[in-house]
C-alpha positions in Angstrom: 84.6 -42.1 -120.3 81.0 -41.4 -122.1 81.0 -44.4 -123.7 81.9 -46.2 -120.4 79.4 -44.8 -118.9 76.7 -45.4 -121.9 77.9 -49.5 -121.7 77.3 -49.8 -118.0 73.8 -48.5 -118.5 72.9 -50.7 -120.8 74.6 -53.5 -119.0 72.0 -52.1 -116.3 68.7 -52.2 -118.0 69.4 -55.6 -119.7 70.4 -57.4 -116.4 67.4 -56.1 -114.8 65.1 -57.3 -117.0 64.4 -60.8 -115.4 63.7 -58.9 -112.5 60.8 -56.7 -113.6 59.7 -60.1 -115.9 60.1 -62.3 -113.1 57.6 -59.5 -110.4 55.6 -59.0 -113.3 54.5 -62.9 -113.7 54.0 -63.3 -109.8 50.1 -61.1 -110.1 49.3 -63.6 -113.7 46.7 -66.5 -113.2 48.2 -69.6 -114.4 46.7 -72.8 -115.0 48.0 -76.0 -113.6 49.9 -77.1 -116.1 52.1 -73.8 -116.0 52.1 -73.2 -111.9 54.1 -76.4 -112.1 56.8 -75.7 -115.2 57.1 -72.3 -113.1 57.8 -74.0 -109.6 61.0 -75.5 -111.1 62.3 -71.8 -112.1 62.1 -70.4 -109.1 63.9 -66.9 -109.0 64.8 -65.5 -105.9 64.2 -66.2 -102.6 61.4 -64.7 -100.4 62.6 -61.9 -97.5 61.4 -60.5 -94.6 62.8 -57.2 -94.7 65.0 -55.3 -97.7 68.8 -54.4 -97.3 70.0 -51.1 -95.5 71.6 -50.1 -98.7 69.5 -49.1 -101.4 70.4 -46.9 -104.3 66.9 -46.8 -106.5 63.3 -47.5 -106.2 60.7 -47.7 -108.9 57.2 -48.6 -109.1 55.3 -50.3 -111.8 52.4 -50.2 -113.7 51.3 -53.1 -111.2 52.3 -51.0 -108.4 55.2 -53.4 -107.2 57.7 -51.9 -105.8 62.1 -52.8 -107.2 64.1 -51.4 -104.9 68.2 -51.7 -106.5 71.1 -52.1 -103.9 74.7 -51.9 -103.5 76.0 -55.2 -103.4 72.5 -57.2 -102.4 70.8 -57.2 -105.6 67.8 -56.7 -106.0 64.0 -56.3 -104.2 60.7 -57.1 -105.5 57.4 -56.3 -103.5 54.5 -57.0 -104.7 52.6 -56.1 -101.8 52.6 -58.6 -99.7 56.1 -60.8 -100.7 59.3 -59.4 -100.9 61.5 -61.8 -103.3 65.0 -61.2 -103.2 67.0 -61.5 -106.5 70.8 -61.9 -106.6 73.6 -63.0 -109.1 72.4 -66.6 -107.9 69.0 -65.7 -109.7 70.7 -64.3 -112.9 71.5 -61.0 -112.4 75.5 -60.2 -113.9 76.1 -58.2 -110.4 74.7 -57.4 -106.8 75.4 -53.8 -107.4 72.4 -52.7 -109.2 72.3 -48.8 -109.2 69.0 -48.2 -111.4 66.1 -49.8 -112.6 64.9 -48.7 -115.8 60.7 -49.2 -117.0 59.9 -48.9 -121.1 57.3 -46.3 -122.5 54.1 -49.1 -121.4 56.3 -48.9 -117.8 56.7 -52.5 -118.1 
């Protein structure tokens, strides 16, 4: 059962990584050249509101807010977009129950 449990955490952190990647590249100045290689890789698709059912919220060092859900995915807001990330966009599963940050809280 503990080593169950230890997997699906680590299944966890390493499909939310995009995510925080993906919010973390949104705030970066890029030149014109870049803007449009990153156009063509769009992740996620921009929301008006989050889902009703969220499990986890965290904020980063940028102060964007990920908000993890059962069975929606996931949230990004950066402060003024909220970009809504699903197994479309990468992630192995809608139900996301945490969102982990390293020691930089990247």
């Amino acid at each position: 059962m503990n080593l169950i449990k230890k997997a699906l955490i680590t299944i966890m952190t390493f499909s939310i990584l995009p995510v925080m990647v993906s919010c973390n590249r949104q705030s970066r100045k890029t030149s014109g050249l870049e803007q449009e290689s990153e156009t063509s890789h769009k992740l996620g698709d921009a929301v008006s509101d989050i889902g009703k059912n969220i499990y986890f919220m965290l904020q980063d060092k940028n102060d964007q807010y990920l908000f993890a859900s059962n069975g929606e995915g996931v949230y990004c807001y950066d402060g003024s977009t909220i970009l809504h990330l699903t197994e479309k966009d990468g992630l192995c599963s809608n139900f996301v129950r945490k969102i982990h940050d390293d020691s930089d809280r990247n």
